[in-house]
Residue frames as a rotation matrix with the C-alpha (Angstrom) as fourth column:
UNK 1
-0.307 -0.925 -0.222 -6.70
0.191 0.169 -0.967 25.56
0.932 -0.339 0.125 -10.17
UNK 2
0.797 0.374 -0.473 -7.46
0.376 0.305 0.875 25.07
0.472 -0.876 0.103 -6.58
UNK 3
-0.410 -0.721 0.559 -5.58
-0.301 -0.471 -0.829 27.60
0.861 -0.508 -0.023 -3.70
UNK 4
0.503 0.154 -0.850 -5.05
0.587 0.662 0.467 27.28
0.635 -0.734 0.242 -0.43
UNK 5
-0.046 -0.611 0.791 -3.32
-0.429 -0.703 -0.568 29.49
0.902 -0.365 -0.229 1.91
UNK 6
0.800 -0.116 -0.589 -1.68
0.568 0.463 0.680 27.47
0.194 -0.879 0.436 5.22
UNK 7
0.162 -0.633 -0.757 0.79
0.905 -0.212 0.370 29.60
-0.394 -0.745 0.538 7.49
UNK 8
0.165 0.018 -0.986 0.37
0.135 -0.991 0.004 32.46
-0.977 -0.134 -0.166 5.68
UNK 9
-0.690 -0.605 -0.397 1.35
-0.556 0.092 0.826 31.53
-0.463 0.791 -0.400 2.36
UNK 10
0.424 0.811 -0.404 -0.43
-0.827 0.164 -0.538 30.35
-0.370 0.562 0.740 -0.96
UNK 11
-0.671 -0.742 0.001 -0.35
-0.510 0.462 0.726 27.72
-0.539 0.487 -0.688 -2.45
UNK 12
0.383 0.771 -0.509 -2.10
-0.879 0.135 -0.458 26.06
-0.285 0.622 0.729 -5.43
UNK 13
-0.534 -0.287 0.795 -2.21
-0.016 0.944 0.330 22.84
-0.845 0.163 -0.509 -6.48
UNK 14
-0.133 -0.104 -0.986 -2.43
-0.856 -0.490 0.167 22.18
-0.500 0.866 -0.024 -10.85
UNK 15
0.024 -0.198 -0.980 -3.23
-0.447 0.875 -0.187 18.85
0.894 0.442 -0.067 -11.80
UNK 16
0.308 -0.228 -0.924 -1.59
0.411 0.907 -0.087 16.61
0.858 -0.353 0.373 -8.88
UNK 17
-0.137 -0.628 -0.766 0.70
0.990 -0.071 -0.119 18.45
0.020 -0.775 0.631 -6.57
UNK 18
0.791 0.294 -0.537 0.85
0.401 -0.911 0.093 21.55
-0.462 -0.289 -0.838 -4.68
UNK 19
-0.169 -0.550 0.818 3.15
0.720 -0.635 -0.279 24.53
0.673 0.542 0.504 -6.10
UNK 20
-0.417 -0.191 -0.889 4.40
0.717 -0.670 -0.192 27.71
-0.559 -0.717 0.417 -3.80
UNK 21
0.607 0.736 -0.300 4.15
0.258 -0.539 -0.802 30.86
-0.752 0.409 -0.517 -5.34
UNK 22
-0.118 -0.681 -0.723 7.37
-0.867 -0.284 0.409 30.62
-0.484 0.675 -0.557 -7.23
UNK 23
0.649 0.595 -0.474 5.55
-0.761 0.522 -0.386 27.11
0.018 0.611 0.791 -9.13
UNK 24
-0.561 -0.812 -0.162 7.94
-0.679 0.563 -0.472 24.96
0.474 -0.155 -0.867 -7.00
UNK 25
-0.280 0.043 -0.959 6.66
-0.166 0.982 0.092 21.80
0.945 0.185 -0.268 -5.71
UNK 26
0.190 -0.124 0.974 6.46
-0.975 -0.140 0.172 21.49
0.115 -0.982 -0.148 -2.19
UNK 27
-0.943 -0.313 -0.112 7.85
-0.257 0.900 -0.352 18.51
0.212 -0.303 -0.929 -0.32
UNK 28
-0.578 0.628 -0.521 6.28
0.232 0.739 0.633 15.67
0.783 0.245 -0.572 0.51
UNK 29
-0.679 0.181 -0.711 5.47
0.733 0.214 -0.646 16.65
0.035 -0.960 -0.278 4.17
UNK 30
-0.845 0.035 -0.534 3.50
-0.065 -0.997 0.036 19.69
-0.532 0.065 0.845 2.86
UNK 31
-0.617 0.533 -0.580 1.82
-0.639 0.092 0.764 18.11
0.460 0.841 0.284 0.58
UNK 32
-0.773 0.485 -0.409 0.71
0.467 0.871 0.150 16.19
0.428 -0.075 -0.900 2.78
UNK 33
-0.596 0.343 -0.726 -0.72
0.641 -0.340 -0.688 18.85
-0.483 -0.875 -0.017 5.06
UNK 34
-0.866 0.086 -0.493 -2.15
-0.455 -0.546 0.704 20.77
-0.209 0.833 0.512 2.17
UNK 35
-0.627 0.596 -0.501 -4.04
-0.077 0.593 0.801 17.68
0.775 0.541 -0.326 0.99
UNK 36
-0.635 0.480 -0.605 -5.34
0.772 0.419 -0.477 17.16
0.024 -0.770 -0.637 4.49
UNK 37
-0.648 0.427 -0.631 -6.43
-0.179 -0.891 -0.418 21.11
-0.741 -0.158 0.653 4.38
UNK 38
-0.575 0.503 -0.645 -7.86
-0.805 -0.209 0.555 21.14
0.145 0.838 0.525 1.23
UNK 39
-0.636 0.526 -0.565 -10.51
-0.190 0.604 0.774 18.05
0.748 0.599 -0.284 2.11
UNK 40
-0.624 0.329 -0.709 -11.29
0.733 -0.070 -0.677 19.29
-0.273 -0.942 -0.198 4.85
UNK 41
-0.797 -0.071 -0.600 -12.74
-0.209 -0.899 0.384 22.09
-0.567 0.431 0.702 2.17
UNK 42
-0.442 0.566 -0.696 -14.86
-0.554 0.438 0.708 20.02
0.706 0.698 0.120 -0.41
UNK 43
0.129 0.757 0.641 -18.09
-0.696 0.530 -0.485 17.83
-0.707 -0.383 0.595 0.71
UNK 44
-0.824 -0.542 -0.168 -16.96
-0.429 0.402 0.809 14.73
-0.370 0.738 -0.564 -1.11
UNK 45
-0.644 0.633 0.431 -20.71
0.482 0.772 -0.413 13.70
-0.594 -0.058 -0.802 -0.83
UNK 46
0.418 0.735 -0.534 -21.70
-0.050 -0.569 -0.821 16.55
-0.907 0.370 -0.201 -3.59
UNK 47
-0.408 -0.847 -0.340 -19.28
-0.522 -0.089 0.848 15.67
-0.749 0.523 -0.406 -5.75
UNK 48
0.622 0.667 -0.409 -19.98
-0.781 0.568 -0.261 13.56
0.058 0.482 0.874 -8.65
UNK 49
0.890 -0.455 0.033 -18.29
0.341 0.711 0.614 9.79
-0.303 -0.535 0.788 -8.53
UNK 50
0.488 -0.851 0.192 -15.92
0.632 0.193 -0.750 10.77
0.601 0.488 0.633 -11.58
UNK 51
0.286 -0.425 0.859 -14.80
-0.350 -0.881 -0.319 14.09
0.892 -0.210 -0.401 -9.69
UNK 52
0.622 -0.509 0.595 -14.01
-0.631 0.123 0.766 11.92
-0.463 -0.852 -0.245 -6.39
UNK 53
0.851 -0.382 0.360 -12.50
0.479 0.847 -0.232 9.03
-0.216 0.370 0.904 -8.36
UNK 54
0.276 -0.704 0.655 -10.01
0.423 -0.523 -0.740 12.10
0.863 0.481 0.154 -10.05
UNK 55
0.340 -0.268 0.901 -9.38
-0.578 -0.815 -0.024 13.64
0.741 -0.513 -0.433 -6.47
UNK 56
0.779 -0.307 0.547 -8.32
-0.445 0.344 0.827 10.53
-0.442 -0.887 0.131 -5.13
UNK 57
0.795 -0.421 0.437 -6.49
0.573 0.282 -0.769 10.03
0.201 0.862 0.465 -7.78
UNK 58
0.474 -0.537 0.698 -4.69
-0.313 -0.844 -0.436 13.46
0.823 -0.012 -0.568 -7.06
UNK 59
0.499 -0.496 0.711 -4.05
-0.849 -0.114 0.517 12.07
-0.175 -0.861 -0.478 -3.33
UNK 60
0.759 -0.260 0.596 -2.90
0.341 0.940 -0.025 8.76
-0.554 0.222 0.802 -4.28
UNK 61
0.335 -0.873 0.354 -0.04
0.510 -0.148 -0.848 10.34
0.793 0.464 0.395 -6.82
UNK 62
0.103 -0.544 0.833 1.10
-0.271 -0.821 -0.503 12.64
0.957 -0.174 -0.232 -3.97
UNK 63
-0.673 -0.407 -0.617 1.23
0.287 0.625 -0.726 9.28
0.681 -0.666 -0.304 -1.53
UNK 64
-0.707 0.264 0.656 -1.40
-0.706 -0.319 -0.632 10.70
0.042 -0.910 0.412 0.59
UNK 65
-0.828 0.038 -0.559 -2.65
-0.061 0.986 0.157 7.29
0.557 0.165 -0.814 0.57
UNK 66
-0.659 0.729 -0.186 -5.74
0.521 0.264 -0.812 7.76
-0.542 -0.632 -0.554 3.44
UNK 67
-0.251 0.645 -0.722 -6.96
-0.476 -0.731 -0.488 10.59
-0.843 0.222 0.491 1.92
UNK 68
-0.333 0.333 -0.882 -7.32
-0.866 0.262 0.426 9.18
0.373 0.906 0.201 -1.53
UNK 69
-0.735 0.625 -0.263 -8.79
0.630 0.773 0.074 5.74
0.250 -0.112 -0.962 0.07
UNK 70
-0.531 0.808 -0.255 -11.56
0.217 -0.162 -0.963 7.95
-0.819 -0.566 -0.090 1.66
UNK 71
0.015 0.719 -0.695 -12.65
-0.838 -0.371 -0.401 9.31
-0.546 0.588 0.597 -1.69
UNK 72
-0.842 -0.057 -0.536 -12.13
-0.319 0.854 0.411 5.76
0.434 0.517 -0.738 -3.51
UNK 73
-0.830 0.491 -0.265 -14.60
0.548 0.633 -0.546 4.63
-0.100 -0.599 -0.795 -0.75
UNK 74
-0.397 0.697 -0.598 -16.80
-0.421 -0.717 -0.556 7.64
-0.816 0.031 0.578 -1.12
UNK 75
-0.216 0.345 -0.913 -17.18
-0.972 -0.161 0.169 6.60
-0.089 0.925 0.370 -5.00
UNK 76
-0.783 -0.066 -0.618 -17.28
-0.307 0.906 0.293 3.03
0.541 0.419 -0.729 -4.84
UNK 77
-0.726 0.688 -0.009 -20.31
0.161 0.158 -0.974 3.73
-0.669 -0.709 -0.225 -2.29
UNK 78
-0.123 0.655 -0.746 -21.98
-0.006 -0.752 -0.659 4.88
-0.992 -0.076 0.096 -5.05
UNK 79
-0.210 -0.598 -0.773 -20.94
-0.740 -0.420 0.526 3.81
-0.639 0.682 -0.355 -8.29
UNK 80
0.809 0.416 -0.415 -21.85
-0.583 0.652 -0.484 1.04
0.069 0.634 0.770 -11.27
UNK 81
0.879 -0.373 0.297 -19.90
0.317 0.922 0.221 -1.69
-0.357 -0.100 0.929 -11.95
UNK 82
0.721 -0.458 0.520 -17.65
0.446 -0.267 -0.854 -0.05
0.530 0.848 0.011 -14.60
UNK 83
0.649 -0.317 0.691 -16.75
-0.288 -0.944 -0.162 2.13
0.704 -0.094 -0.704 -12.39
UNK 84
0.789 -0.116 0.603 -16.17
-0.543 0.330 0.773 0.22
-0.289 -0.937 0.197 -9.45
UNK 85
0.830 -0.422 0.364 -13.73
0.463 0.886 -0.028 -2.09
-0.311 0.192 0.931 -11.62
UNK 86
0.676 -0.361 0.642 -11.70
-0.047 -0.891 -0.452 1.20
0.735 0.275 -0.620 -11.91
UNK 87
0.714 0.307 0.630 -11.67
-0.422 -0.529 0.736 1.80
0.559 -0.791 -0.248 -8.65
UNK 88
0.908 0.417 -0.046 -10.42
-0.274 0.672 0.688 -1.32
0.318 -0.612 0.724 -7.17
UNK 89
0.557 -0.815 0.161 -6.99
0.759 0.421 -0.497 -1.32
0.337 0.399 0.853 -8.38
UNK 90
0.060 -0.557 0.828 -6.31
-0.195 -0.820 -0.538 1.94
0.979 -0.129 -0.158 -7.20
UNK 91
0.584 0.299 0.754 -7.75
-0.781 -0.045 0.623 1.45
0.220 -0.953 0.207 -3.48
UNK 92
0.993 -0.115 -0.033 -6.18
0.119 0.922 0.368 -1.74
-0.012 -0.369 0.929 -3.35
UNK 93
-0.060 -0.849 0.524 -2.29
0.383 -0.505 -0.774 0.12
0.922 0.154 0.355 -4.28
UNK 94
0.246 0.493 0.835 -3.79
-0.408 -0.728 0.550 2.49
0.879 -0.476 0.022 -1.69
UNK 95
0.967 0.167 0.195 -4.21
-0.246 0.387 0.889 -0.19
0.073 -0.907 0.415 1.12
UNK 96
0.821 -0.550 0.152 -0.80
0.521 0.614 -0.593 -1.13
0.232 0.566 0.791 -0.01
UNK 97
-0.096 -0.620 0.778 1.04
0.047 -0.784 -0.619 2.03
0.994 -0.023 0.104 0.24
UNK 98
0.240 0.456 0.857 -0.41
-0.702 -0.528 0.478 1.97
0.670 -0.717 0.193 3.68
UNK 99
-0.749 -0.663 -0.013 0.96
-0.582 0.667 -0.465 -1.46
0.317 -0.341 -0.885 4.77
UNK 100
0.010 0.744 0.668 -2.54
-0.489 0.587 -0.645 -2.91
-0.872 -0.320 0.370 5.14
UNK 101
-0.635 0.120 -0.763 -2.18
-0.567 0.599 0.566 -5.72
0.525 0.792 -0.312 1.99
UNK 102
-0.702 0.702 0.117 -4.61
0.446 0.563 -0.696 -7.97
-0.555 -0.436 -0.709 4.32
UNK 103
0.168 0.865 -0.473 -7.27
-0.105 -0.461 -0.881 -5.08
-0.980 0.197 0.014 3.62
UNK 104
-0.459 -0.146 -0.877 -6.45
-0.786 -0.394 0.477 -5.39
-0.415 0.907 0.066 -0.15
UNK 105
-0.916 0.229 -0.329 -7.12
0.112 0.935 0.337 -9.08
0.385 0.272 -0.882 -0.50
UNK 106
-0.883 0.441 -0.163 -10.04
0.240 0.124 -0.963 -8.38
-0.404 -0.889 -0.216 1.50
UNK 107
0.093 0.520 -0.849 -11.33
-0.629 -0.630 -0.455 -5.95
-0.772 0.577 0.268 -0.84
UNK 108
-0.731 -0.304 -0.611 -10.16
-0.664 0.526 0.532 -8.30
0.159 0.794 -0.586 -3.61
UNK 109
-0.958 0.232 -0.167 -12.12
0.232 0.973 0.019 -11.38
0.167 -0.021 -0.986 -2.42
UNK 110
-0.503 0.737 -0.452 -15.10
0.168 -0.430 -0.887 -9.00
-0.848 -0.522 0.093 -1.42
UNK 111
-0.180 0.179 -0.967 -15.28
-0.921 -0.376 0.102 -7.25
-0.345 0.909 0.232 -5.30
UNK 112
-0.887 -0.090 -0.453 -14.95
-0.398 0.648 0.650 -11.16
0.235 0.757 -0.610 -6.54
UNK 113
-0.925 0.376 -0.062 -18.32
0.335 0.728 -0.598 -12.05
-0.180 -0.573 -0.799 -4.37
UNK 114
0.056 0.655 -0.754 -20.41
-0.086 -0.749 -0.657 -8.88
-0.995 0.101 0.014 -5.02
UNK 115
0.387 0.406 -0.828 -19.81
-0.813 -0.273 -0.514 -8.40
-0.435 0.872 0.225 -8.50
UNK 116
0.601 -0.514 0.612 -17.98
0.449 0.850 0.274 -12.02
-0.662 0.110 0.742 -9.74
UNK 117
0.103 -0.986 -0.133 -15.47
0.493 -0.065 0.868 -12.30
-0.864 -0.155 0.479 -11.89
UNK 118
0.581 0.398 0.709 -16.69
0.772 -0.546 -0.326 -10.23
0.257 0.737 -0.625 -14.69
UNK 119
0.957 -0.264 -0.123 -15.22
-0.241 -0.954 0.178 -7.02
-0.164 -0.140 -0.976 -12.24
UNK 120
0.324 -0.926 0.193 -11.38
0.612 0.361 0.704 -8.82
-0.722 -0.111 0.683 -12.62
UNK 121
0.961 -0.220 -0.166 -9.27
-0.263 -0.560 -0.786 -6.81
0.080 0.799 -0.596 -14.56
UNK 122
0.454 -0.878 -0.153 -5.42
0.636 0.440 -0.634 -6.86
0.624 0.190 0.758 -15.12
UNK 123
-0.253 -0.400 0.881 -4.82
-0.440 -0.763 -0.473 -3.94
0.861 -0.508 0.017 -13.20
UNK 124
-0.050 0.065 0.997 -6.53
-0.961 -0.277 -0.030 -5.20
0.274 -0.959 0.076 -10.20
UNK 125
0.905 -0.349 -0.244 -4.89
0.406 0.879 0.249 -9.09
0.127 -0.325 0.937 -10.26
UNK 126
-0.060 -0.977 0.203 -1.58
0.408 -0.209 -0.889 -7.25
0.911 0.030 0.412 -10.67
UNK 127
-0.111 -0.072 0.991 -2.47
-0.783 -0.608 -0.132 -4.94
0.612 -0.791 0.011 -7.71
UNK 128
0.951 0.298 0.080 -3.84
-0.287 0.756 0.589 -8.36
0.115 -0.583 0.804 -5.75
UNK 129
0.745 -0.665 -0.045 -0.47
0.652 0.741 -0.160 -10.37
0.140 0.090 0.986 -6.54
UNK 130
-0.170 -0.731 0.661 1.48
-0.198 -0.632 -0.749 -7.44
0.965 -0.258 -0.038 -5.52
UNK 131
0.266 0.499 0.825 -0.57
-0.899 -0.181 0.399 -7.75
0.348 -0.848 0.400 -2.12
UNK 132
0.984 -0.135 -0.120 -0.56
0.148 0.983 0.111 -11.47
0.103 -0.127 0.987 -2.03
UNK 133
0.204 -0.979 0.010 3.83
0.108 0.012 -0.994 -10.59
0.973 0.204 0.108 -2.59
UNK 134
-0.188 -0.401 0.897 3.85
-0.710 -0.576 -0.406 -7.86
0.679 -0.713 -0.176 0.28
UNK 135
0.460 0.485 0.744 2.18
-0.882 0.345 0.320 -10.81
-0.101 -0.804 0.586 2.47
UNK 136
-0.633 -0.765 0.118 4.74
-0.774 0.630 -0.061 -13.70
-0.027 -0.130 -0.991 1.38
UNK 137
0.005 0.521 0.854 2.05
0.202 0.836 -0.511 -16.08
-0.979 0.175 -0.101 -0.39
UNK 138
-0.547 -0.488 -0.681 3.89
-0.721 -0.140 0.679 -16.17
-0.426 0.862 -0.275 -3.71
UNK 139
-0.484 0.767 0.422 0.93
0.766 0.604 -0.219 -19.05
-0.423 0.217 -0.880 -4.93
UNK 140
-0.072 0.921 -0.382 -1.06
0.716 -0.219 -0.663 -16.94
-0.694 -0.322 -0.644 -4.73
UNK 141
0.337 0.033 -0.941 -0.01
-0.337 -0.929 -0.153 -14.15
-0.879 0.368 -0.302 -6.13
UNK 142
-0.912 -0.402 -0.081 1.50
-0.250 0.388 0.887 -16.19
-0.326 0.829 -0.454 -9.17
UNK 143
-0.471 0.830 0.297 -2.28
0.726 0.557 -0.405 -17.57
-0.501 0.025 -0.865 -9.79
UNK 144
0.149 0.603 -0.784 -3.04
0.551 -0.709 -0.441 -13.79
-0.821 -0.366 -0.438 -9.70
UNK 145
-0.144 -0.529 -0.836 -0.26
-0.572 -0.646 0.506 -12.76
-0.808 0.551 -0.210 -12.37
UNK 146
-0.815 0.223 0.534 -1.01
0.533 0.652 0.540 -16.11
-0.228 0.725 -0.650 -14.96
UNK 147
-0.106 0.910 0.400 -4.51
0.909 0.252 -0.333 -14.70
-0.404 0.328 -0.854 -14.69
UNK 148
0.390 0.195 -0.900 -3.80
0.101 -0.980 -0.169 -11.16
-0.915 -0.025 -0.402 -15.18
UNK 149
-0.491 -0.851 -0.183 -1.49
-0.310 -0.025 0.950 -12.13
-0.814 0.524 -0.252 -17.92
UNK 150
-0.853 0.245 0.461 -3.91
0.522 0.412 0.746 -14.16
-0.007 0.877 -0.480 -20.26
UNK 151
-0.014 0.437 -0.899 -5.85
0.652 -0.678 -0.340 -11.65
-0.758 -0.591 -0.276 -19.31
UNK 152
0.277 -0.435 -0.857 -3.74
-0.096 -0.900 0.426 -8.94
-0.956 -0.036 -0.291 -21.56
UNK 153
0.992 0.085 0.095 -2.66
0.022 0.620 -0.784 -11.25
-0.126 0.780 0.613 -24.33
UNK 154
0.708 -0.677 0.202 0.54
0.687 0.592 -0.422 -11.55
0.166 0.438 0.884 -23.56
UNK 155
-0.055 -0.473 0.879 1.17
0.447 -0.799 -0.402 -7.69
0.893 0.371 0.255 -23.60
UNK 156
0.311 0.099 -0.945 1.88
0.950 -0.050 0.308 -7.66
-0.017 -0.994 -0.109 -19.51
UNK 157
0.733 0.078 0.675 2.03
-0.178 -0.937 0.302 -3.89
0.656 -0.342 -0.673 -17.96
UNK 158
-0.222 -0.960 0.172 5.52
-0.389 -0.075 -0.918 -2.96
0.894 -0.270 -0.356 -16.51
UNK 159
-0.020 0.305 0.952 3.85
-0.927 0.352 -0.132 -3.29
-0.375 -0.885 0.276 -12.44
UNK 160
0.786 0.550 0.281 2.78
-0.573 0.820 -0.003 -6.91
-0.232 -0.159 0.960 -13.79
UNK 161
0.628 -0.671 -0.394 6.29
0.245 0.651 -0.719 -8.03
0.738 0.355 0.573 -14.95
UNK 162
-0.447 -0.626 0.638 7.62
-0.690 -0.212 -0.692 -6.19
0.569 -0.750 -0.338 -11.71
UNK 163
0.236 0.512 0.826 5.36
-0.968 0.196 0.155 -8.17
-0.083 -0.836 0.543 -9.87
UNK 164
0.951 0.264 -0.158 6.31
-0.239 0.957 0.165 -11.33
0.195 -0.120 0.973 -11.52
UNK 165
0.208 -0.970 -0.128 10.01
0.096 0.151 -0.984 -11.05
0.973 0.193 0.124 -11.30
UNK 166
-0.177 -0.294 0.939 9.50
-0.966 -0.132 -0.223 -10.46
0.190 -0.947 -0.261 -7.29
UNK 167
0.886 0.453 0.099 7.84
-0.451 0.891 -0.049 -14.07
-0.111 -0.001 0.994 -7.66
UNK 168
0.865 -0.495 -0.078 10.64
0.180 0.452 -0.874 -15.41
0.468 0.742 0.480 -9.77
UNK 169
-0.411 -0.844 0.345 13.34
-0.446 -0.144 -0.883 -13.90
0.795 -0.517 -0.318 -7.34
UNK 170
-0.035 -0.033 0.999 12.00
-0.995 0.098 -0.031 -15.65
-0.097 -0.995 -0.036 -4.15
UNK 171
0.877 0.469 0.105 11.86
-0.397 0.830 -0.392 -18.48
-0.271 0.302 0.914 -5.85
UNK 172
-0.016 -0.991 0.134 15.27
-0.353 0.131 0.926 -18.39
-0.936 -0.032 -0.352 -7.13
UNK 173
0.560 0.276 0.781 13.78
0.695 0.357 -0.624 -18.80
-0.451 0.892 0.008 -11.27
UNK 174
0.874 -0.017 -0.485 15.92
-0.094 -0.986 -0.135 -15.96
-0.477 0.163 -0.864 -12.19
């Protein structure tokens, strides 16, 4: 369990999110400042990948969306393929949460040059065709969900039927 102590007060953080000392949550603005303290603590460049991959993980559930792209980027500097095909889907949510879908597709069409299309997964066409949504090129992103879909056999992940039904509503197929 990982402490901290900002304005005078402790606080630990269990898994995902910080906790006071009475094992209450803290809002979101806290958490954010927390998350900024605490990585300002750790050398993300001694880490191993899985241990940055799981600590951006941690910032990425608690929305602190830069912070958890820096350690995505840290590991994916550094990582095998396997890993990297992890990776992508999160960072690319990441750029997302951040309002930068451009930089997702970027990263998308980058991952499909470097490693072809071996690195595709369903998670990261669903995360693409979410991007491809947030940017109003519904093609696209339909192209993105067909492929993620035969992909899966059939057995589409909730995000990938949210993603097509945002299709299917600008379209008016509903």
């Amino acid at each position: 369990m990982e402490k901290i102590t900002y304005n005078g007060k402790e606080y630990m953080r269990n898994g995902m999110k910080w906790f006071d000392s009475s094992y209450v949550v803290v809002h979101q603005t806290l958490q954010d400042e927390l998350n900024k303290l605490y990585i300002q603590s750790i050398d993300l460049t001694q880490m191993d990948v899985d241990a940055v991959v799981l600590e951006g993980d941690r910032y990425k559930q608690t929305r602190s969306f830069g912070l958890a792209i820096r350690c995505y980027e840290e590991a994916a500097s550094r990582c095998d393929a396997d890993t990297m095909s992890c990776i992508l889907p999160r960072i690319t949510s990441c750029y997302r949460g951040i309002n930068a879908p451009e930089r997702a597709i970027e990263l998308f069409a980058f991952a499909k040059r470097r490693y072809g299309a071996g690195i595709m997964n369903p998670a990261l066409l669903t995360s693409a065709a979410a991007a491809y949504c947030d940017m109003r090129q519904y093609d696209n992103a339909r192209k993105c969900c067909k492929r993620a879909y035969a992909m899966c056999n059939g057995r589409a992940s909730e995000e990938l039927k949210s993603v097509f039904g945002r299709i299917k509503k600008e379209y008016g197929e509903e």
